[in-house]
C-alpha positions in Angstrom: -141.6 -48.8 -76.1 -140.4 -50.6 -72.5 -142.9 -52.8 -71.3 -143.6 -53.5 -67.9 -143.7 -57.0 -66.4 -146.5 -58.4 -64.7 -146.5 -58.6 -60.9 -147.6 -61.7 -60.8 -144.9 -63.8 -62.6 -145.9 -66.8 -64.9 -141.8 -67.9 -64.3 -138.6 -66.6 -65.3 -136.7 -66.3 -68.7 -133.4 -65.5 -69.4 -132.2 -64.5 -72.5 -129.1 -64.8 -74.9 -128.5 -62.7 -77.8 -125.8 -63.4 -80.2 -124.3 -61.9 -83.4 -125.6 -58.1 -85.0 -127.5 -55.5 -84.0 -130.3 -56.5 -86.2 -130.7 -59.4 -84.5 -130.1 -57.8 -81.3 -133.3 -55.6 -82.1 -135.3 -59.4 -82.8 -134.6 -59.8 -79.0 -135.5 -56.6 -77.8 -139.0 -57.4 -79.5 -139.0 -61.3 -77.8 -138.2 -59.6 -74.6 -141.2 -57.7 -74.7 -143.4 -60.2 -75.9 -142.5 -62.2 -72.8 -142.6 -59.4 -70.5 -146.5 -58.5 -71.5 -147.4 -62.3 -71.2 -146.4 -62.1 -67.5 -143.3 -63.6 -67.3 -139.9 -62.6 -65.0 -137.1 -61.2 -67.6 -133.8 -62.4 -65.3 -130.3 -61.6 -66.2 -129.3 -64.4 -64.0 -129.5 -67.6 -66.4 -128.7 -70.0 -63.5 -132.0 -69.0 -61.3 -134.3 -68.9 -64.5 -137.1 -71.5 -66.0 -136.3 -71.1 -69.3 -133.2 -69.6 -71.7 -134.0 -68.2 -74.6 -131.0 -68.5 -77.1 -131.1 -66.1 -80.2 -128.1 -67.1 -82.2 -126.3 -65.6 -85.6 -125.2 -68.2 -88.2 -124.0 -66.0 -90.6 -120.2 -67.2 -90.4 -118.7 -70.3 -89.3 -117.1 -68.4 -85.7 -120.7 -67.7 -85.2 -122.4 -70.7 -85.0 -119.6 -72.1 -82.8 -120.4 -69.3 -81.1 -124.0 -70.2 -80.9 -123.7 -73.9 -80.3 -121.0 -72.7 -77.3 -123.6 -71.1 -76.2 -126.5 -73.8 -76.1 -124.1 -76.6 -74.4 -122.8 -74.1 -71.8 -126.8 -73.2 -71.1 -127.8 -77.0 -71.5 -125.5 -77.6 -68.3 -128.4 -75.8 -66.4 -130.6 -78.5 -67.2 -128.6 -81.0 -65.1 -127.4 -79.2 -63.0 -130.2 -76.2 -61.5 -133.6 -75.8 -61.8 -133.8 -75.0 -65.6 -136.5 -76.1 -67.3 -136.5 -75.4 -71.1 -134.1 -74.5 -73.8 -135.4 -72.2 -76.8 -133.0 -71.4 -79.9 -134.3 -68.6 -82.3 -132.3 -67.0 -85.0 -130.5 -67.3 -87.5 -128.9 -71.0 -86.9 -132.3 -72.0 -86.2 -133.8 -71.0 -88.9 -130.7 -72.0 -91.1 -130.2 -75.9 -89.5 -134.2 -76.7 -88.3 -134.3 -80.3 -88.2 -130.6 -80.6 -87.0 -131.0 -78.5 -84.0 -133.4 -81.0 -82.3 -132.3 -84.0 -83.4 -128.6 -83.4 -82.6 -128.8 -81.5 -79.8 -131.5 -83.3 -77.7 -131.2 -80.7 -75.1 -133.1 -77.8 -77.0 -136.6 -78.2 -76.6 -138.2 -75.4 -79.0 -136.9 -73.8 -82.3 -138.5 -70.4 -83.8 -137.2 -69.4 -87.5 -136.7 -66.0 -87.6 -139.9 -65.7 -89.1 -141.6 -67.2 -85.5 -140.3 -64.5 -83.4 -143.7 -63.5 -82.4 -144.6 -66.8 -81.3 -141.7 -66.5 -78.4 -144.3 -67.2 -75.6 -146.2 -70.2 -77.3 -142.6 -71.5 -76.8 -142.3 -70.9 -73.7 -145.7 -72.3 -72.7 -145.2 -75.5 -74.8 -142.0 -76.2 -73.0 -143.4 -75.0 -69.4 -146.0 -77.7 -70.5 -143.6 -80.3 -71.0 -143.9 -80.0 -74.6 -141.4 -79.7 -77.7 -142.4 -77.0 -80.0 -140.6 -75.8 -83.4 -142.3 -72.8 -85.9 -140.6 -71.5 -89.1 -143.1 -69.2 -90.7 -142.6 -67.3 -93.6 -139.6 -64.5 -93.3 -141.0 -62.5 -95.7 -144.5 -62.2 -94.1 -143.1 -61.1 -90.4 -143.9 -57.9 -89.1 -140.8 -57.1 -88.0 -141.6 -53.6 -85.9 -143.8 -53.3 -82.8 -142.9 -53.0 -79.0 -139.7 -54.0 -77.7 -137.4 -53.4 -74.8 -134.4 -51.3 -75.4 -131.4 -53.3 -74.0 -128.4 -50.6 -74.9 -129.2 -48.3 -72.2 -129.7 -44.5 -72.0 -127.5 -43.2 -74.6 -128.2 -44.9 -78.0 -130.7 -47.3 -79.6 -131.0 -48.9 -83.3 -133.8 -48.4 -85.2 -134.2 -51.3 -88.2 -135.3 -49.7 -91.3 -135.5 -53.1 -94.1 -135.0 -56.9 -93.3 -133.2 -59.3 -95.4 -131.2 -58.7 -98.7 -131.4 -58.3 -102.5 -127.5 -58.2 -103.5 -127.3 -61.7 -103.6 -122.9 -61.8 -102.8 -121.6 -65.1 -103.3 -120.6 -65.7 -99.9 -122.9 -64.6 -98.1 -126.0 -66.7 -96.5 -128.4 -64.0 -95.4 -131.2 -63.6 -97.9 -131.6 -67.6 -97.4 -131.9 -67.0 -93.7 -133.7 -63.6 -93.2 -135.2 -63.3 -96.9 -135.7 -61.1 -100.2 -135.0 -57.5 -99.1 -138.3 -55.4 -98.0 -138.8 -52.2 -95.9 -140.8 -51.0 -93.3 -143.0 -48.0 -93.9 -141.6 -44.2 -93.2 -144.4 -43.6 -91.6 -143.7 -47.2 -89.3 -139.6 -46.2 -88.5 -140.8 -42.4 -88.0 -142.9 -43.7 -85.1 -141.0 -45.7 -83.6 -138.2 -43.2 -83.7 -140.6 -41.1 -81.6 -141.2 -43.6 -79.2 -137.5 -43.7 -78.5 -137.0 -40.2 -78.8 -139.7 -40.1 -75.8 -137.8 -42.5 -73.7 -134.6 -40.1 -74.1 -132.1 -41.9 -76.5 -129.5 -39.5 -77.5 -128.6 -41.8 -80.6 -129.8 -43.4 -83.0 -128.3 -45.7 -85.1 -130.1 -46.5 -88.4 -129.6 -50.4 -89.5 -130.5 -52.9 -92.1 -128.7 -55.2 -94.3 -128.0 -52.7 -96.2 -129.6 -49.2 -95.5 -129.0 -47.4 -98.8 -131.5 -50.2 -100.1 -134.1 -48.4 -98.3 -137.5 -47.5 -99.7 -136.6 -49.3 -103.3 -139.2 -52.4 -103.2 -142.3 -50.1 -101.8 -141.5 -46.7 -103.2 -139.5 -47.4 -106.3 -136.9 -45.7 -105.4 -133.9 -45.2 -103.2 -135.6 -43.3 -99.8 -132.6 -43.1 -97.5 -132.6 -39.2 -97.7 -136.1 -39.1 -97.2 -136.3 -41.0 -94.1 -133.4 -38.9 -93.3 -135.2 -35.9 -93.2 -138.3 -37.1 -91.7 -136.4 -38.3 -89.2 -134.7 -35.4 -88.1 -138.0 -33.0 -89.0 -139.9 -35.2 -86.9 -137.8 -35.7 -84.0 -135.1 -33.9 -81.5 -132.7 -36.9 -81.4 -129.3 -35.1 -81.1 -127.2 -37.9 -83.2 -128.3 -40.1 -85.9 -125.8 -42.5 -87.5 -126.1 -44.6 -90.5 -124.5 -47.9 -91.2 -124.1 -50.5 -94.1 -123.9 -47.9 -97.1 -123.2 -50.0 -100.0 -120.6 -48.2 -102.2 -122.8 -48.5 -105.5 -126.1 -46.7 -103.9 -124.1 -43.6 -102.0 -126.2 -41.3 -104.7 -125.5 -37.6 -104.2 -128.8 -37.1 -102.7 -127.7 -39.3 -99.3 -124.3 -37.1 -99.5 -125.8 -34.1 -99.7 -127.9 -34.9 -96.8 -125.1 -35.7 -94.9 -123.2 -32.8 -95.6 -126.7 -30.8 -94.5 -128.3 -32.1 -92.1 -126.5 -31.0 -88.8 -128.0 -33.9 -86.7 -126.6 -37.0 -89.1 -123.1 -37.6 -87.4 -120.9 -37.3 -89.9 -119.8 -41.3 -90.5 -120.4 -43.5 -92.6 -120.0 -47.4 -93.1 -119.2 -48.6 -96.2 -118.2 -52.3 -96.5 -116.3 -52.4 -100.0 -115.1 -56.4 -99.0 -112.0 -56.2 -101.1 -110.7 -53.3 -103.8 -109.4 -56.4 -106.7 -112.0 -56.1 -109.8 -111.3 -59.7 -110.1 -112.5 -60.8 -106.6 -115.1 -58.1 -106.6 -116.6 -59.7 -109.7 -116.4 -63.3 -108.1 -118.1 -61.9 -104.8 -121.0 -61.1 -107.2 -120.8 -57.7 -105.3 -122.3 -54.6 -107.2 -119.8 -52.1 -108.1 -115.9 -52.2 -109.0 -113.1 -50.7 -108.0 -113.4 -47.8 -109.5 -117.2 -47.0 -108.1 -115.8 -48.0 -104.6 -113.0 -44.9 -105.2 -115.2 -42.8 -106.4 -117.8 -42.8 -103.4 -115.4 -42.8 -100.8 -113.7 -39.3 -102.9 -117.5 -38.3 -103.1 -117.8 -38.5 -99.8 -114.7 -37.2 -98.7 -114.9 -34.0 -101.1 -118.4 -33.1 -99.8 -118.2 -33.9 -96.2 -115.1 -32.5 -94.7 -114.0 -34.2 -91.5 -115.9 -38.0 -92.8 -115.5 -40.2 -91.0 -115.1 -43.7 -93.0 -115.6 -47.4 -91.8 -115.3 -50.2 -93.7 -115.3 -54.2 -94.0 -113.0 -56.7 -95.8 -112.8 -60.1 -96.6 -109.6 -62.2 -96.8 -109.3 -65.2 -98.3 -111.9 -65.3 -100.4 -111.4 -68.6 -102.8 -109.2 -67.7 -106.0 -107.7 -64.3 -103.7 -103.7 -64.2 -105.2 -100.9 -62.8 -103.9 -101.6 -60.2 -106.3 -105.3 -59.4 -105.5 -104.2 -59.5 -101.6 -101.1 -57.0 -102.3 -103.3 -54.6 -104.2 -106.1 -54.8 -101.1 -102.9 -53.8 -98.8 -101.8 -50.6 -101.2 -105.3 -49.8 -101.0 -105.8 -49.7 -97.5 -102.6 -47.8 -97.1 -103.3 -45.4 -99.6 -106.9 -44.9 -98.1 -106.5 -44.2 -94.7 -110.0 -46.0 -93.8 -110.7 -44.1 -89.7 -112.1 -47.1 -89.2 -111.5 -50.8 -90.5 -112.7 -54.6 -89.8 -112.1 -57.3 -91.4 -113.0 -61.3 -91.8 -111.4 -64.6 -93.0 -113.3 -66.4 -95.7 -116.1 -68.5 -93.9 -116.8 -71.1 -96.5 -120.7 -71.0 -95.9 -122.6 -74.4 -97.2 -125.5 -73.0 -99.6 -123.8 -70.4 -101.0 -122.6 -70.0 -104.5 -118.6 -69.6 -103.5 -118.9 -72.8 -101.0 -118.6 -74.9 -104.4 -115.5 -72.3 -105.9 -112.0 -73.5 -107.2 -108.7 -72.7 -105.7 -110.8 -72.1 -101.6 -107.8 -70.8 -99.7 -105.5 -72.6 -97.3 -107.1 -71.3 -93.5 -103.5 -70.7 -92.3 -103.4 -68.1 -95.2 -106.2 -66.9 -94.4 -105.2 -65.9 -91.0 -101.6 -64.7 -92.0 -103.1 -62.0 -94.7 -105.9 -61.0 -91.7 -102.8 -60.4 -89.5 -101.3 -58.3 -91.9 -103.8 -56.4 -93.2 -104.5 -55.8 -89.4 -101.1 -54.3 -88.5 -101.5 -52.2 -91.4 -104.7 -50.7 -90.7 -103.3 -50.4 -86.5 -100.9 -48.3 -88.5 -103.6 -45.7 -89.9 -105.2 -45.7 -87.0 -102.4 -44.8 -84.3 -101.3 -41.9 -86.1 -105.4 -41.0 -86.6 -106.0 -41.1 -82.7 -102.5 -39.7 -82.0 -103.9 -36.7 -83.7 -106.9 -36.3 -81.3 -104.7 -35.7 -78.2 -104.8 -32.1 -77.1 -108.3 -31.9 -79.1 -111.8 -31.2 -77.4 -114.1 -33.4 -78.3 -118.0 -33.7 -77.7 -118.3 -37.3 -76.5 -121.8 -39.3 -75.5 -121.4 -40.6 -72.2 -122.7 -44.2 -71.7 -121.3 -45.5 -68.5 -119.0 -45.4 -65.8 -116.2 -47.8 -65.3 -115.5 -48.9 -61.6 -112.4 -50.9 -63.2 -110.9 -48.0 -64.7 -112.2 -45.5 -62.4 -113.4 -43.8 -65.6 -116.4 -43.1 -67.6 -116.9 -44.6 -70.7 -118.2 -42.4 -74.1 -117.8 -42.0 -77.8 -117.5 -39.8 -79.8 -119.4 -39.5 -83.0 -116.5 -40.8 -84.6 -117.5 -44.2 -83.2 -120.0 -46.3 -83.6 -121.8 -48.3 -80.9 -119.7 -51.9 -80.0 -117.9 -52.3 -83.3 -115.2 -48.8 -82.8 -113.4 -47.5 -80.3 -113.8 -45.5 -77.1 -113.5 -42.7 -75.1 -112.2 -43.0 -71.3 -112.4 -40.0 -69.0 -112.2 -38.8 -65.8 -114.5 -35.4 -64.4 -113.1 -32.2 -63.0 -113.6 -31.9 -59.5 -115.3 -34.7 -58.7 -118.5 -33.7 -61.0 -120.9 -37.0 -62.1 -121.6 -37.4 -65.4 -125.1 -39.1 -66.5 -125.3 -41.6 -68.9 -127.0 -40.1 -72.0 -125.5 -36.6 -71.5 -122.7 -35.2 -74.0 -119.8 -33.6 -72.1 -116.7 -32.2 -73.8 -113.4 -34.1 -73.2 -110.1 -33.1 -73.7 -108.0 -36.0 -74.9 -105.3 -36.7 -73.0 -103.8 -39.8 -74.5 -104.4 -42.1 -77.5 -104.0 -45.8 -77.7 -104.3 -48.2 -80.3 -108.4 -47.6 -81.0 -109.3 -45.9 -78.0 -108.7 -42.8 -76.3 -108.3 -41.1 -72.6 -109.3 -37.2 -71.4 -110.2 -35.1 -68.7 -113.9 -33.7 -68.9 -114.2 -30.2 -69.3 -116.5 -28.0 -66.7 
């Protein structure tokens, strides 16, 4: 799973990776591609050759983000001994033309069907050479080696790239593709070759998981894989995220209920709770199927923990449809909550709606949905302090004088953590589960004392 570089080193490459975890893991695999092919992985940007750039695009913060990113590296060119920009990802795959000829200073572009062609980028522009490759999305093998970046503790596993659901708002499945998965037999090996380098977690992604298995089995397989996973391997925690509401079946509940090594969280983005706006999202499911999963799960899973996404803002939102989002938010007590402002997203069927929303409204109903969710979540952690809980420990924090940990109540850079100190002077490794008492609660995180 970790390659090893070369010792003789062909020049060095730094890398960039923006936006989610998905694309994260597209990195992990360049990384290892350029790592076989001899060249010098450096974290230090300003000492390396080339930069590789691989950007999100999904929202408009993003590909700020993402250009930010290429101008601040671009600056190298001028200015130290860089020789070669390369964007991959999502913007690149989503603006191909535009990248090179508006920003002269990028001098190779890989779709994110091109990954695998990372070092024939690098060579071409080593060679003086601009290079761009958009191959098909939906023909990309989208396993094989890669280098896990997240440390000790926890890695993802990607289980289906691209989308079927087809929201109004959203670009994806014209940037990564038509939803397809990856063989059980493909994730269950690779969860193996994590397991073997001692990951603790492992944190199942896709687009959306609960997808899994339809397009090659006929059916929903999230269970399945569940199972096998867990059959198959000793991995202490596994985590699932991006359950659609209208595919939690009772077969993926009851396996969560069951299986003692699934953590027992889920995320659900619902994006809003208004039938109206749920039916203008194109999303599948109402109000009422959104309800009944989350009293599914809650019924069958005692102690569920519950995450969730919203969008506000979203063009032809009221006062009404934003009000009735609040009650339900209130009245749901989501553990865990995030939400966006409307990113009017060229391509996309809502980009051409009536009645788009004024941004400064936007912001002011994120703000207050915001303090009412920091509401729910006080009194949740409030309710931790004096509790003992098991908590993965994944670094320690020189600043704080602290280590850092979850626990399986939060998921890996999206929730909250845990901040603790040892008894008696005792080290704590990462990857090893220690029980904390919590001393203290904050907004989203907490503090303890390890217990001997």
């Amino acid at each position: 799973m970790k390659s090893k570089e070369s010792k003789k080193s062909k020049g060095k490459v730094g890398f960039v990776s923006l936006g989610c975890h998905k694309n994260l893991m597209d990195t992990e695999v360049m990384l290892a591609h350029v790592a076989k092919a001899g060249y010098e992985i450096t974290p230090d940007e300003t000492e390396a050759d080339v930069v590789i750039i691989n950007t999100c695009a999904f929202i408009e913060s993003a590909k700020r983000e993402a250009i930010d990113n290429i101008l601040d590296v671009a600056w190298l060119k001028k200015n130290r001994s860089l020789r070669g920009i390369v964007v991959t990802g999502c913007l690149a795959e989503r603006y191909r033309e535009e990248i090179m000829t508006q920003m002269p200073e990028v001098d190779a572009v890989l779709g994110t069907g091109s990954l695998h062609s990372i070092v024939e980028a690098i060579d071409k522009v080593l060679g003086g050479e601009k290079y761009s490759r958009f191959d098909d999305q939906e023909k990309i093998n989208f396993g094989g080696d890669r280098i896990v970046t997240t440390g000790d503790a926890f890695a993802y596993i990607k289980i289906s790239e691209g989308c079927r659901n087809r929201c109004s708002y959203c670009a994806i499945p014209y940037i990564r593709g038509n939803f397809r998965s990856r063989t059980m037999e493909e994730i269950v090996s690779e969860a193996k070759d994590l397991e073997a380098l001692g990951i603790k977690e492992l944190v199942v992604i896709a687009q959306d998981t609960t997808c899994y298995g339809i397009d090659i089995y006929g059916k929903y397989m999230l269970p399945e894989l569940l199972k096998r996973i867990t059959a198959e391997t000793k991995i202490p925690w596994i985590r699932v995220l991006y359950c659609y509401p209208d595919k939690i079946t009772d077969e993926l509940v009851a396996e969560i209920r069951d299986n003692p090594r699934i953590v027992k969280y889920v995320d659900l983005p619902i994006q809003h709770i208004s039938d109206r706006v749920l039916k203008a999202m194109n999303r599948h499911g109402d109000s009422a199927c959104i309800k009944d999963a989350i009293a599914r799960l809650r019924r069958e899973v005692p102690g569920i923990v519950i995450r969730t996404t919203v969008i506000v803002g979203f063009p032809g939102e009221s006062e009404e449809d934003f009000s009735e989002l609040c009650r339900f938010v209130a009245e749901a007590k989501f553990e865990k909550l995030g939400a966006f402002t409307y990113s009017r997203e060229e391509g996309t069927p809502a980009y051409d709606m009536e009645c788009q929303i004024d941004e400064q409204v936007k912001q002011d109903r994120y703000d207050i949905l915001m303090r009412e969710q920091l509401l729910v979540s006080e009194k949740i952690n409030e309710g931790k302090v004096g509790r003992t809980l098991e908590v993965l420990c994944e670094d320690y924090d020189p600043v704080s004088e602290a280590y850092v940990g979850r626990s399986a109540a939060d998921a890996p850079d999206v929730d909250g953590k845990v901040f603790f100190t040892s008894p008696a002077g005792r080290r704590y490794e990462s990857g090893e589960f220690v029980k904390v008492r919590i001393t203290e609660a904050m907004d989203f995180d907490l503090v303890g004392v390890g217990e001997e």
